[in-house]
C-alpha positions, 0 to 999 in steps of 0.5 A: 533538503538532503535529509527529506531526499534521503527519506523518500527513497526509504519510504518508496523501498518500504511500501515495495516490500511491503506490496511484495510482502502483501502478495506473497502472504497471499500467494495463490490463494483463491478469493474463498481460501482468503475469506476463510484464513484470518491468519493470512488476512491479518498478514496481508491487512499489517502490509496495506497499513504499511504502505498506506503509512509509507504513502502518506510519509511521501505525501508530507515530504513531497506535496508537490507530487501532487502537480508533478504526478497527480496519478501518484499522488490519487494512489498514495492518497488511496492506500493512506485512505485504506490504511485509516479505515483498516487501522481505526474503522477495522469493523467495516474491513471487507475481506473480500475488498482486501483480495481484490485490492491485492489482486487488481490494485497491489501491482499497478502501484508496485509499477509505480513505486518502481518507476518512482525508485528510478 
């Protein structure tokens, strides 16, 4: 039990660095600059993979999570989903759904993640 405990925290620390990293890659970039920089869209694309990889680690170690904070729960299951379709179906990745993601998304899970981190 120790060495999961151990774990959690670490991956919660990497999927804040990662949201961190995700926004600042984007910086204020508007939608249309992001569509044109595949540069910035591989940068930003690299961190939803790593939170999305982060997310599901969280999820095996604690799948009680799930009773105990089922909003956590449905927004890691959310990134991990992301992380599969931007990993293995990168055909259908929407550039466009990416900057929403960051913009709308990206700072409600970063509240959690913190409030997660105590």
């Amino acid at each position: 039990m120790k060495d999961k405990a151990r774990r959690i925290p670490e991956r919660l620390q990497d999927m804040r660095e990662a949201i961190a990293n995700a926004r600042d890659d984007l910086g204020a970039l508007t939608k249309e600059e992001f569509l044109a920089d595949g540069k910035t869209q591989r940068a930003v694309l690299e961190s939803l993979i790593v939170i999305g990889e982060a997310a599901n680690r969280v999820m095996r170690l604690d799948p009680v999570l799930a009773q105990r904070n089922p909003d956590a729960w449905q927004q890691f299951r959310d990134a991990y989903d992301m992380r599969i379709v931007l990993t293995h179906e990168y055909f259908r990745v929407d550039a466009a759904v990416v900057w929403e993601t960051v913009k709308n998304d990206l700072p409600q899970l970063n509240a959690l993640v913190e409030s997660l981190l105590g």
